[in-house]
C-alpha positions in Angstrom: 9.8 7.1 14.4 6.8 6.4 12.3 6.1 3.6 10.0 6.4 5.0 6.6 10.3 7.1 7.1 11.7 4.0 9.3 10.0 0.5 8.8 12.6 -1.6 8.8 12.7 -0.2 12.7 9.0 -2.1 12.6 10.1 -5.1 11.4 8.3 -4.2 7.5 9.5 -3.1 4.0 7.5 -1.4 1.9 6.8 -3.3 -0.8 4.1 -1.6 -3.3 2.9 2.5 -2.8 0.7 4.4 -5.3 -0.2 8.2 -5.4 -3.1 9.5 -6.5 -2.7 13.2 -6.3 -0.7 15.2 -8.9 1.8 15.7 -6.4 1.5 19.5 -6.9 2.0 20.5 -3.4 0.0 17.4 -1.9 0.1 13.8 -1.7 -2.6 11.0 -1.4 -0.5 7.9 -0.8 -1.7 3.9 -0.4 1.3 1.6 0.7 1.4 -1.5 1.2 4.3 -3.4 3.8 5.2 -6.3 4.5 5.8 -7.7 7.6 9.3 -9.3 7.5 9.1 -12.6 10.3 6.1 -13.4 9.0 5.2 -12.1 5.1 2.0 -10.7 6.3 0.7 -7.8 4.0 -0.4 -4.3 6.0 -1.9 -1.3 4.2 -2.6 2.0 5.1 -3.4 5.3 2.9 -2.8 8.7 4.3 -3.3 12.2 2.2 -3.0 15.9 2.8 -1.2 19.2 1.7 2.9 19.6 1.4 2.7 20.7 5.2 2.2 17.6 7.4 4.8 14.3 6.2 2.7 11.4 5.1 1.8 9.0 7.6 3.1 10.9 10.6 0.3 9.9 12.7 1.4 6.2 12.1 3.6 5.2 14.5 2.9 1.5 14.9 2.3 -1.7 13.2 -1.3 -2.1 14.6 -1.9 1.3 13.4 -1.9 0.0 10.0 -4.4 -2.6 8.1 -4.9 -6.1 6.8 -4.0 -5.8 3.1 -7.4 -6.9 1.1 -6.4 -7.6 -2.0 -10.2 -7.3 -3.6 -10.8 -3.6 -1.3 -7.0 -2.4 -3.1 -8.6 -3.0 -6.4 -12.0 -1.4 -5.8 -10.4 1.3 -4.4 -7.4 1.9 -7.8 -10.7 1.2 -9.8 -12.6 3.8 -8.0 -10.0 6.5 -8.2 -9.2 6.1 -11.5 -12.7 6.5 -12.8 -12.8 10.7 -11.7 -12.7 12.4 -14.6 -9.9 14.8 -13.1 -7.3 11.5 -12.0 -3.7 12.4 -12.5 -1.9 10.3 -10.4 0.4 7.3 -10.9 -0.8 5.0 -13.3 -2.4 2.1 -11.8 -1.3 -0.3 -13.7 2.0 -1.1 -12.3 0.9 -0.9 -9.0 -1.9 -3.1 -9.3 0.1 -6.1 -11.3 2.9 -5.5 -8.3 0.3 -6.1 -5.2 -1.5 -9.0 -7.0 1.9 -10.5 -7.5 2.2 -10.2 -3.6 -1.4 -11.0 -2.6 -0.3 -14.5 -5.0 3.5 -15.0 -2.8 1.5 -14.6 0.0 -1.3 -16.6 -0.6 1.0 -19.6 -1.9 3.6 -19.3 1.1 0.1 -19.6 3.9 -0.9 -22.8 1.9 -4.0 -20.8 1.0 -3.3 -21.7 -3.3 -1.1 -24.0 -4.9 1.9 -22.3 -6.7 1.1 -22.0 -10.7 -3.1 -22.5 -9.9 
């Protein structure tokens, strides 16, 4: 099984995902899980044509990366700048994973709830 079809088999739920292809026959997909025992956020984006299923070469939860909530950002920020962008609209996705980054950050102690 592989992360992204089954990750309630790795212990995750995928909690925030953004694409930012036109979905014509491709995808470009950034996802972000979470790690249910311990509310640890993981991120991985994978892309390509209609042939191969996203993420199939992601098959574990080491296979996928510490969520960085400032590198998300940069990256939304980056995309969304190309002239020819016609994905998802950002917005929504990035006001989700801050939300989450916040949880996170207040349930590790890291900042006070309502700072």
């Amino acid at each position: 099984g592989r992360v992204y079809d089954n990750p309630e088999k790795f212990g995750l739920e995928n909690v925030a995902q953004i694409d930012y292809s036109n979905g014509c026959y491709c995808f470009d997909y950034r996802v972000i899980w979470r790690e249910l025992a311990t509310g640890r956020l993981l991120t991985a984006r994978d892309s390509g044509c209609s042939c191969p299923s996203p993420f199939e070469d992601y098959g574990s939860v080491e296979s996928l990366a510490p969520f960085v909530l400032s590198e998300i950002e940069d990256e939304v920020l980056d995309e969304r700048k190309n002239a020819w962008y016609d994905g998802d609209d950002p917005a929504p996705f990035l006001e989700k994973v801050r939300g989450l980054a916040m949880v996170f950050a207040v349930a590790q102690g890291t900042v006070r709830g309502g700072q």
